[in-house]
C-alpha positions in Angstrom: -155.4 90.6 -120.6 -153.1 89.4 -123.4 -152.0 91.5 -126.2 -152.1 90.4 -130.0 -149.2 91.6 -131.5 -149.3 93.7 -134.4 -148.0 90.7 -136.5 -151.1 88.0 -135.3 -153.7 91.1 -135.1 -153.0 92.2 -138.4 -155.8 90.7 -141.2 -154.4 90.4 -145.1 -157.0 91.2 -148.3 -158.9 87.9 -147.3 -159.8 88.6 -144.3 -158.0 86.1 -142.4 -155.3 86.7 -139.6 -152.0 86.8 -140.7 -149.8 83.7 -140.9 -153.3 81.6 -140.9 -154.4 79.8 -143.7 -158.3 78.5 -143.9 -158.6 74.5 -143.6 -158.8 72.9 -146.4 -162.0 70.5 -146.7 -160.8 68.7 -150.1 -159.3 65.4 -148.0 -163.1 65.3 -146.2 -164.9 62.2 -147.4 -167.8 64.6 -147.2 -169.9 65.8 -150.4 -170.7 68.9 -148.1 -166.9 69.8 -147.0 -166.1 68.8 -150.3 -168.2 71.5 -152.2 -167.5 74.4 -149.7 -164.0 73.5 -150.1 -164.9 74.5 -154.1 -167.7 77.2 -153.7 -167.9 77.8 -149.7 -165.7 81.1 -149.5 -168.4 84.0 -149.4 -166.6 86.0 -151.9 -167.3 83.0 -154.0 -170.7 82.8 -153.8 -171.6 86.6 -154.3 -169.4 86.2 -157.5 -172.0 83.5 -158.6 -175.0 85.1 -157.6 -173.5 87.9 -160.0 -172.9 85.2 -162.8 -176.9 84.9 -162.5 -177.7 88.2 -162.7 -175.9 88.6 -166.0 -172.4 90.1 -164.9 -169.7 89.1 -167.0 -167.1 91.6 -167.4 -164.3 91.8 -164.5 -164.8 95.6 -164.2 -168.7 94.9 -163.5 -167.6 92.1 -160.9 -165.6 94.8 -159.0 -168.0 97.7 -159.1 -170.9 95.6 -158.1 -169.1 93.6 -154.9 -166.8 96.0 -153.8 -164.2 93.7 -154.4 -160.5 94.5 -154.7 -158.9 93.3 -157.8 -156.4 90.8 -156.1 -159.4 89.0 -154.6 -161.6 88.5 -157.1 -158.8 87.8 -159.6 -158.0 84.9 -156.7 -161.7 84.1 -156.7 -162.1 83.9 -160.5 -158.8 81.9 -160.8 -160.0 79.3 -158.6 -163.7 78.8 -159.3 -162.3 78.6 -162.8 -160.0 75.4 -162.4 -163.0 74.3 -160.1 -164.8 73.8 -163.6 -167.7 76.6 -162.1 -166.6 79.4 -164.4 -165.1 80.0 -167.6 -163.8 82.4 -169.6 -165.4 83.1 -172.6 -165.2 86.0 -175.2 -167.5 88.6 -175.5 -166.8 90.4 -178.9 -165.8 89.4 -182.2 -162.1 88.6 -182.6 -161.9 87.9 -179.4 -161.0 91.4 -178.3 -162.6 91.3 -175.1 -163.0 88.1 -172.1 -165.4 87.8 -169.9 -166.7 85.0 -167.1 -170.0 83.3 -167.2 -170.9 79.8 -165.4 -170.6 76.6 -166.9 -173.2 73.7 -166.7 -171.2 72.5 -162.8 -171.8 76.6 -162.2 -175.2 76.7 -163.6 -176.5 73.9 -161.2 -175.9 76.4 -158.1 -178.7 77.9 -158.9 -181.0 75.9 -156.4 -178.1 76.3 -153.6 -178.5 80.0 -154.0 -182.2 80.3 -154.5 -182.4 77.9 -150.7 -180.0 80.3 -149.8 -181.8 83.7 -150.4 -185.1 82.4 -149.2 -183.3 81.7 -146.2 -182.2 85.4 -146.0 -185.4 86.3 -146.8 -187.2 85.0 -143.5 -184.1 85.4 -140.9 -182.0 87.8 -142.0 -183.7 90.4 -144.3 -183.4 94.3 -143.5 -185.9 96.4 -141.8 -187.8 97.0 -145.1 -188.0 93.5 -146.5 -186.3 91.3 -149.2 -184.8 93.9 -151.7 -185.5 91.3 -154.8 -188.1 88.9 -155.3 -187.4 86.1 -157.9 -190.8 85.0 -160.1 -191.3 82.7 -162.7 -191.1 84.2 -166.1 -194.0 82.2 -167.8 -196.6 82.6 -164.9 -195.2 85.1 -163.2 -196.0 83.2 -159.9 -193.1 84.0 -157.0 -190.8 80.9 -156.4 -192.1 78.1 -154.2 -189.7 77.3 -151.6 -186.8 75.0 -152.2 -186.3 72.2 -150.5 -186.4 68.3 -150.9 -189.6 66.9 -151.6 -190.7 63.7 -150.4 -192.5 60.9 -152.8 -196.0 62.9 -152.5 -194.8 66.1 -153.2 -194.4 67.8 -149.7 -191.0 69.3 -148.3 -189.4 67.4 -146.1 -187.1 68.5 -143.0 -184.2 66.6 -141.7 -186.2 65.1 -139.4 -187.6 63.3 -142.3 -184.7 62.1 -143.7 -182.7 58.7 -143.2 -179.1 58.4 -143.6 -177.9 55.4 -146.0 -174.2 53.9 -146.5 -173.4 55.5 -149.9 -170.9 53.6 -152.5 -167.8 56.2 -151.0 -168.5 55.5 -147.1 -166.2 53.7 -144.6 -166.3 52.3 -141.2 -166.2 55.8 -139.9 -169.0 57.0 -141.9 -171.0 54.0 -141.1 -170.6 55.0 -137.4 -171.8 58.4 -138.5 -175.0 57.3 -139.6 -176.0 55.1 -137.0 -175.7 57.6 -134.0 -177.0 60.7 -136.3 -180.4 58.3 -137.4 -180.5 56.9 -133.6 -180.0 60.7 -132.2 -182.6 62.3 -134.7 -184.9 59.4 -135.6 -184.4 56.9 -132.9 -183.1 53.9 -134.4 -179.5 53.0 -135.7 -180.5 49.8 -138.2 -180.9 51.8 -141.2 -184.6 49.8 -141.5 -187.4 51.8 -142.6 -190.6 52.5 -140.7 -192.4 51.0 -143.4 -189.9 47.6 -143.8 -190.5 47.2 -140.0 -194.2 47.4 -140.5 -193.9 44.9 -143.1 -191.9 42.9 -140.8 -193.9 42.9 -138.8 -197.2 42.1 -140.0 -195.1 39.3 -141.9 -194.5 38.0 -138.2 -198.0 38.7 -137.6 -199.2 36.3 -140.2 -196.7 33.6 -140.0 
């Protein structure tokens, strides 16, 4: 059995293995890599989910993550020149700063929503979801998030066709032919409803 040496074994404040540094998803011509690369790191996120429950002040960040203060000054730093956080002032005079989410930030709030409903049904606790989030107006519990087709009903992937966007390349074109061949059995990028059309156009001629 080989034996990690005190050097690779050994883990810094992050979390990762000495000498290692996490990829970086930035150069991905992926919307997906791309935010992760912004928002992806779980410290991150918890630091958002704190934004919206009203934290603000760094001491609060600590106490309520369990944080130390070299990571979450790292954290803030960087979601800050990400345009997700900024730092604003939170008494007169500007005495005291604080951290609350900007408009960029504020649009997570779906991404974390999906992502506690998701906790909520495969990885909640022996006693249930410890928070339940309900509209204010009706007080009605959150429907669950998703994307919804043209009638109104969620969709799953399986309902989903991928398209050339305006940023794709050869490679990505590839991409979307064998992912729409594997999942939905064709690799034309035509619509069930265009082929119908076609179809019946043929049909008629």
């Amino acid at each position: 059995m080989l034996k990690l040496t005190r050097k690779v074994a050994r883990r810094n404040c992050s979390g990762y293995i000495a000498g290692m540094q996490r990829k970086a998803f930035s150069e991905m011509n992926c919307s997906i890599a791309r935010a992760l690369d912004e928002v992806g790191e779980w410290w991150s996120l918890l630091i958002i989910r704190e934004c919206f429950f009203g934290t603000t002040r760094f001491d609060q960040f600590q106490e309520r993550l369990g944080i130390a203060r070299n990571i979450l000054t790292t954290r803030l730093r960087r979601l800050i020149a990400n345009g997700v956080v900024e730092r604003v002032s939170l008494e007169e005079h500007g005495r005291r700063e604080g951290y609350r989410l900007t408009a960029k930030g504020e649009e997570l709030f779906p991404v974390l929503v999906s992502l506690q409903q998701w906790g909520d049904k495969w990885a909640v606790g022996e006693k249930g979801p410890p928070i339940r989030m309900v509209e204010h107006e009706t007080d009605s519990l959150l429907g669950p998030v998703g994307p919804i087709s043209s009638t109104g009903r969620i969709i799953s992937f399986r309902d989903v066709r991928l398209e050339m966007g305006p940023g794709g390349g050869p490679s990505t074109a590839k991409r979307i032919a064998d992912r729409n061949l594997a999942i939905l059995g064709v690799a034309d990028g035509v619509s069930t409803a265009d082929k119908s059309v076609e179809l019946d156009s043929k049909s008629t001629s």
